[in-house]
N, C-alpha and C positions, 0 to 999 in steps of 0.2 A: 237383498239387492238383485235387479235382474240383470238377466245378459247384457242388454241391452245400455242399463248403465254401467256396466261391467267392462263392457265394449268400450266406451263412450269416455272413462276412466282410462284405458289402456292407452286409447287414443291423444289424451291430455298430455299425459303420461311422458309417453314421446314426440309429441313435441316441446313439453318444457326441456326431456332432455337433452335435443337438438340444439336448443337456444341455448340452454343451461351450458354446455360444454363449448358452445364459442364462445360465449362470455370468457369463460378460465380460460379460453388460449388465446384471447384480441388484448382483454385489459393487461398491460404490466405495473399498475400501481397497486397498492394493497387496500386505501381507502375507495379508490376510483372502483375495486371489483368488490368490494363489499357491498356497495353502495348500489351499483349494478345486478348486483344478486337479489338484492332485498327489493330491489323495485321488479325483477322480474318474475320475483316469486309471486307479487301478487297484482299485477298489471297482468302479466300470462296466465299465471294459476290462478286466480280469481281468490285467492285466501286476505282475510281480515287484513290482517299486518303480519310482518316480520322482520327482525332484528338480527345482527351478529352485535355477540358484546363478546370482551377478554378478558381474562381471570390476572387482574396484578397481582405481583407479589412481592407487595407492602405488607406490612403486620398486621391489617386487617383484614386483607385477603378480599378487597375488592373488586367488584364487576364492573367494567366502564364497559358501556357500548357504546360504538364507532358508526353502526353506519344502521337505519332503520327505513322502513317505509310504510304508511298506513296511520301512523300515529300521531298525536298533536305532537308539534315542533317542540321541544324542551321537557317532555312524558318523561322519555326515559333517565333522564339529566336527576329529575324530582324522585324517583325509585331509587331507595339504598337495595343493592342488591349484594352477596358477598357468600364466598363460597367455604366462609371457615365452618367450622365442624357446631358452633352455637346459630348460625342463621342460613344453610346450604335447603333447609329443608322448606323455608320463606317463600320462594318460587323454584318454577321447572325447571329456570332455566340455572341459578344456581345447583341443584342439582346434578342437573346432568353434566356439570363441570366437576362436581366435586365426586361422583360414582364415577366417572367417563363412561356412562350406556346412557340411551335414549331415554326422556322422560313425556308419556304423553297423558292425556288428563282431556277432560269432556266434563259439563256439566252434569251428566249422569253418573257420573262419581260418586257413591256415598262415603267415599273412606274419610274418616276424621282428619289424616295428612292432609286431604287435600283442600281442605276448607282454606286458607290463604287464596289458595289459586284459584278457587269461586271465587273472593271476594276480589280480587283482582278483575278477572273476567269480567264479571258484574259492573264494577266500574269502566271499562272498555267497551261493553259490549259486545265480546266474542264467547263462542259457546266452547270452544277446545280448543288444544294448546300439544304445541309437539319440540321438545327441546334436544336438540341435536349436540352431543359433543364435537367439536374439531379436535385430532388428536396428534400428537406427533410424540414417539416414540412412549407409547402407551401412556401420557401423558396426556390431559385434556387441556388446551390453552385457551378456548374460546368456547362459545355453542352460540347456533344458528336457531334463533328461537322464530316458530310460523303459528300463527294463532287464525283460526277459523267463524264461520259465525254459524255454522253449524255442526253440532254436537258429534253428528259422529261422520265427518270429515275426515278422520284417519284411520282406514282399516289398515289390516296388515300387512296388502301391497305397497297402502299408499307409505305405513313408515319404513318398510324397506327400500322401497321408491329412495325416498326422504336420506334414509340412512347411508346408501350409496351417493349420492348428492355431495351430505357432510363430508364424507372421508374424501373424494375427488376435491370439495373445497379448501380442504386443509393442506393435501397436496401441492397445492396451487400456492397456496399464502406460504407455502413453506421453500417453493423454487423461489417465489418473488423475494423473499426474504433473503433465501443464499445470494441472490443475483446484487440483491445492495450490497451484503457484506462483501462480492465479490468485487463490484465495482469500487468502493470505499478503501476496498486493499491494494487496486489498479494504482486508485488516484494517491494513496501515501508512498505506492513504488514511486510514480511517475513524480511526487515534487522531492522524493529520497532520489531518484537521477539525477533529476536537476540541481540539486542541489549539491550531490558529487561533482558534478560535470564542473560546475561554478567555484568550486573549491579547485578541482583538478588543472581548471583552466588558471585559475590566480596562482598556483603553485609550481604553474608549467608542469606537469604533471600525466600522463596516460596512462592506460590500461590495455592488455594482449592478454592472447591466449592462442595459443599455438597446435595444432592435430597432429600432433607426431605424425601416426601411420598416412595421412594424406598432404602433410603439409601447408594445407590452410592456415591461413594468418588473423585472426580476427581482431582487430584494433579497434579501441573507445573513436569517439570522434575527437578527442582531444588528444588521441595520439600524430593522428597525420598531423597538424600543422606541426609538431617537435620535427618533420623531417620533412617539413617544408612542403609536403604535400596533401592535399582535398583527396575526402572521400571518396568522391568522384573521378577520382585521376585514373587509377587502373586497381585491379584487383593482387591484393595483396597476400604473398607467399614467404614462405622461409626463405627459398634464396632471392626473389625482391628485395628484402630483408638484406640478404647478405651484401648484394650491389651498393646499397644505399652508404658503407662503409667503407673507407680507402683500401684498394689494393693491399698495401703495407700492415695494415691494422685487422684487416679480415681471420687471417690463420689464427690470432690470439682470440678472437669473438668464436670465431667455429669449437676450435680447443675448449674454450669453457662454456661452451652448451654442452660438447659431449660429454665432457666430465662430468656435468649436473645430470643427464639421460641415463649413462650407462655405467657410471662411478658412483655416481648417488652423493655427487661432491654439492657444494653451494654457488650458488649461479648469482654472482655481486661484483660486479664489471664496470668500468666504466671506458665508452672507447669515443671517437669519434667520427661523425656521420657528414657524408657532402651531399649537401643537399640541389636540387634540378637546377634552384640558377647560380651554385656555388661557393655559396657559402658553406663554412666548414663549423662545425656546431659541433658540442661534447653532451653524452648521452652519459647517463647513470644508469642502470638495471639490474634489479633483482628481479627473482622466477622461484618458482615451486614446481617440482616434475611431479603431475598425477600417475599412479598406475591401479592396473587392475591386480582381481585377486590371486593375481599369480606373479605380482610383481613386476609386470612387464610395463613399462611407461604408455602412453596412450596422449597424454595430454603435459603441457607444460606452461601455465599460467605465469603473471607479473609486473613488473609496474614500470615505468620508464620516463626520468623526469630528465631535463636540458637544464645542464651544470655548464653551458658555456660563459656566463656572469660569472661566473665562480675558480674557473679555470681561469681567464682573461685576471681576474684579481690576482688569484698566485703566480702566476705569469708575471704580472709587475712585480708585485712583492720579490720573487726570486733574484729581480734586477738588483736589488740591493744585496744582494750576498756574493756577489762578483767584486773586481777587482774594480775600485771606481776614485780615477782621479782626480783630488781637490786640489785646489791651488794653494802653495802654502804660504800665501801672501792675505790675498782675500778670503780664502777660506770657501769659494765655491767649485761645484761640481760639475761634474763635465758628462754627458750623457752618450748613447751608446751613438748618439748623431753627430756629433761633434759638440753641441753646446753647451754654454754653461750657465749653472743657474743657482741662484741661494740656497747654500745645504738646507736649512728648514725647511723652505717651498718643497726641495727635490723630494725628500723622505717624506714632506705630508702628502704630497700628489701621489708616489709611491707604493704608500703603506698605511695602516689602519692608525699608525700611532699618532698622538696627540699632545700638545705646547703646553707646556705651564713654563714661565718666563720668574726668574729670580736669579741671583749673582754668587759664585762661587767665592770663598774663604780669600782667596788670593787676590784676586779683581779686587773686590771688598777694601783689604787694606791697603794693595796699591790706589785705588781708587779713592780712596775715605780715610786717608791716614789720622785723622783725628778723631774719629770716632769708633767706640767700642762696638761694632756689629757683631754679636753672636749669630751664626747661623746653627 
């Protein structure tokens, strides 16, 4: 070869590798840059055709190629190709999956191996063949196979050329690949929020997490409406925090945070909160205090659910365990308002208990003196 083609080669050279390395950084789909590769391998490089196919691993250990250009539409569909250890030596481009080194091959070949890949050739119409491993973690999962129509198409520049190529393309299909699984693991956080959020919100329900050393408050968004106030309200802190809580009620909420920080006690309280337009609401919380490797607290995480339903119910209930006068004529009750009302009505509207109606032994036989009622 003269200089002058030598020249002329070099020149090719780079500029396929100009185009060659926008392609890896524009495409982000993995078929869309295959597809792109093989059509500029031989649109720009002026070679026969070229292929990427990938090494499955089924129990057959076959070769599907994905993206091709140069070939009849459905060629490579019609090739068994497979990189198990009885058929790897069939073509190049098994091969070069099943070695992970480069495999190249020209009609000038006499080696007896390589009689398949003449007959191949020969069917196609191209004179030599250069099978590239893709590799990841010395591991070959694909090869990039470029077939020529002349015989000796690939000198030593051009398969190192070639060889650096492969290893840049494998690169590429192997960030595109992290970046799915990385997206895929977004979108199972993002509907596992949602779906917290959804539960937290039915259950009245929030989430904090507290910075000790700066006092930062950080709250789910399903903590602010428990204290009656939007994300958007103002920025929230440990002593905001503390305000939101009656005067009266505060010194016992401060108390049992500090005993959880610097006691190491447990932090399960339940107090009540006034909220901006006044209403008065009952909070349940438990925390966990983080520390570093020295023991010193840093962080104090926890959960915060609205027990005012629940309060307001024992609150009634408790009405009945008081002094409560019934009339000993009628038999009804007299409420802390003055009124009175049908003892069953009062104790069911009262309390959780529940009527089942039948008649006592004595009723019975005043009632029914002629008949033998067992109860």
């Amino acid at each position: 070869m003269g200089l002058e083609d030598q020249s002329r080669l070099a020149l090719r050279r780079s500029r396929l590798s100009s185009e060659y390395a926008k392609t890896l950084v524009r495409e982000k789909n993995e078929l869309v840059l295959s597809t792109k590769i093989c059509q500029l391998i031989v649109e720009r490089g002026g070679y026969f055709c070229a292929w990427l196919a990938f090494a499955e691993a089924d129990k057959d250990k076959n070769i599907r190629a994905i993206a091709q250009t140069g070939l009849e539409d459905g060629y490579l569909d019609s090739v068994k190709m497979s990189w198990s250890e009885a058929a790897f030596r069939d073509h190049a481009t098994s091969m070069a999956i099943r070695t992970g080194t480069s495999q190249s091959w020209s009609i000038l070949d006499a080696e007896p191996s390589a009689l398949p890949w003449q007959k191949e050739a020969e069917r196609n119409g191209y004179e030599a063949s250069l099978a590239l491993p893709l590799m990841i973690d010395h591991q070959a999962f694909a090869a990039l196979t470029i077939c020529a129509s002349n015989a000796g198409a690939f000198c030593r520049e051009d398969i190192l050329f070639w060889e650096a190529c492969a290893e840049d393309l494998a690169f590429a299909i192997q960030c595109l690949r992290h970046e799915v699984r990385q997206r895929q693991t977004e979108q199972g956080l993002r509907k596992n929020e949602k779906r917290d959020a959804l539960a937290q919100q039915a259950a009245k329900t929030g989430t904090w997490e507290w910075d000790i050393r700066t006092g930062s408050l950080d709250w789910s968004k399903q903590t602010y409406p428990l204290f009656g106030l939007r994300p958007d309200d103002s920025e929230i802190t440990y002593e905001a925090f503390l305000k939101c809580i009656p005067s009266e009620d505060r010194p016992h909420v401060e108390a049992s945070v500090n005993a959880a920080v610097y006691e190491g006690k447990a932090y399960d309280i339940e107090h009540p909160v006034q909220c901006p337009d006044g209403t008065l609401r009952w909070m349940s919380e438990r925390g966990d205090v983080i520390r570093d490797k020295d023991g010193n607290p840093i962080r104090m995480v926890g959960v915060v659910q609205d027990i005012t339903e629940r309060k307001q119910s024992l609150e009634q209930t408790k009405t009945l365990s008081g002094i409560m006068p019934i009339c000993s004529n009628c038999k009804q009750i007299r409420d802390a308002q003055g009124k009175w009302h049908q003892i069953e009505t009062y104790i069911r509207d009262h309390s959780s208990a529940k009527f089942s109606h039948s008649i006592c032994p004595g009723c019975a036989k005043n009632l029914y003196p002629d008949y033998d009622l067992k109860m």
